[in-house]
C-alpha positions in Angstrom: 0.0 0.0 0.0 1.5 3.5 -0.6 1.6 5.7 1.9 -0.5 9.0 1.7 1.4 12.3 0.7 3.1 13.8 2.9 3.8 17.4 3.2 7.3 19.0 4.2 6.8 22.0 6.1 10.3 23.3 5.5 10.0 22.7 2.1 6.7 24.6 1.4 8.0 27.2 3.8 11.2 27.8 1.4 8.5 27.6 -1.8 6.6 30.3 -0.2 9.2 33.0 0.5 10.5 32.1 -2.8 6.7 32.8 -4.2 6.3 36.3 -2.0 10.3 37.4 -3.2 8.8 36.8 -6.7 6.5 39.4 -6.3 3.1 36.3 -5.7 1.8 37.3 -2.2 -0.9 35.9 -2.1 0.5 32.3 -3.5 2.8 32.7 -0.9 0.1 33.5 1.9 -1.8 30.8 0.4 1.1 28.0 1.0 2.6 29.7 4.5 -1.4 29.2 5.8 -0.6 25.5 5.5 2.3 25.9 7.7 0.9 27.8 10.2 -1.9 25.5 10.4 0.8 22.7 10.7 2.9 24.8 13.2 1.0 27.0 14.7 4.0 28.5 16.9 6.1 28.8 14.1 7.2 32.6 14.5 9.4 32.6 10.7 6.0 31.4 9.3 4.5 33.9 10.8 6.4 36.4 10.1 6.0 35.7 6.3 2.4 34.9 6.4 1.7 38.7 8.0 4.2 40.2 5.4 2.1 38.2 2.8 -1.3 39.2 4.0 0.2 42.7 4.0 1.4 42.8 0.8 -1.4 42.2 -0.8 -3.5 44.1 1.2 -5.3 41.6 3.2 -5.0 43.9 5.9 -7.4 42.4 8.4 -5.6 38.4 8.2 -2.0 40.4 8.4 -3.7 42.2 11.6 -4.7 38.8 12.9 -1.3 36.9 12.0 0.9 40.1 13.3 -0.7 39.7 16.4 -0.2 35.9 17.2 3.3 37.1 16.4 3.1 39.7 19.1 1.5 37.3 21.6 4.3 34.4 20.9 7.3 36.9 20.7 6.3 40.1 22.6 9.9 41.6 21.9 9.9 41.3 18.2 10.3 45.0 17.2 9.4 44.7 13.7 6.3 42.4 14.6 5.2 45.2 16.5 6.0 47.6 13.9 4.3 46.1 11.4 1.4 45.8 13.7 1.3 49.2 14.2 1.6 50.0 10.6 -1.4 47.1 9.6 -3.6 49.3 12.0 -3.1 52.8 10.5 -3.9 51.5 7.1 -7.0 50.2 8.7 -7.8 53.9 10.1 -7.2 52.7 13.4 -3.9 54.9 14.6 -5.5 55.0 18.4 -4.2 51.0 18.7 -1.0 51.6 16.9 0.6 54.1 19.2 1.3 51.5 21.6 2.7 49.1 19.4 5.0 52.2 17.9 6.3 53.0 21.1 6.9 49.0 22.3 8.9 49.0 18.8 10.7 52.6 19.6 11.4 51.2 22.9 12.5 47.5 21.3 15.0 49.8 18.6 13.1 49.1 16.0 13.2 50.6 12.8 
């Protein structure tokens, strides 16, 4: 009997970051999902899935995946820049303030 296929999260992690530097976001968000779902505490994944989201202006899913960042790494300067940035393009500057200063604070640029 064969066995079923099996996924190699490294592998698809590497095919998404090569899909997001080729200028396919949402590919790339579309793959990293996957791996988040497979490794849920998986901060590089993370990290690509919310700079996916972002990039092609899924600004609500980049909100949600920034802040799982935030929650897993609370010293990650440029999650909580990003953060901060995802929420101004969603007209919400009150909520980013305090991720602008944690990332200030962090030396983030």
């Amino acid at each position: 009997m064969t066995q079923p296929f099996e996924l190699d999260m490294h592998s698809e992690f590497l095919r998404a970051d090569l899909f997001f530097s080729m200028g396919q976001p949402v590919e790339a968000a579309r793959i990293l999902q996957t791996v988040v779902d497979a490794e849920p505490r998986n901060e590089a994944a993370l990290e690509l899935l919310a700079r996916a989201y972002y990039g092609s202006a899924q600004l609500v899913r980049a909100e949600e995946s920034l802040t799982r960042l935030v929650e897993l790494a609370p010293s990650n300067g440029w999650a909580r820049r990003a953060l901060a940035r995802t929420l101004e393009r969603l007209s919400r500057p009150d909520e980013a303030v305090a991720h602008h200063r944690m990332a200030d604070a962090l030396g983030a640029a």
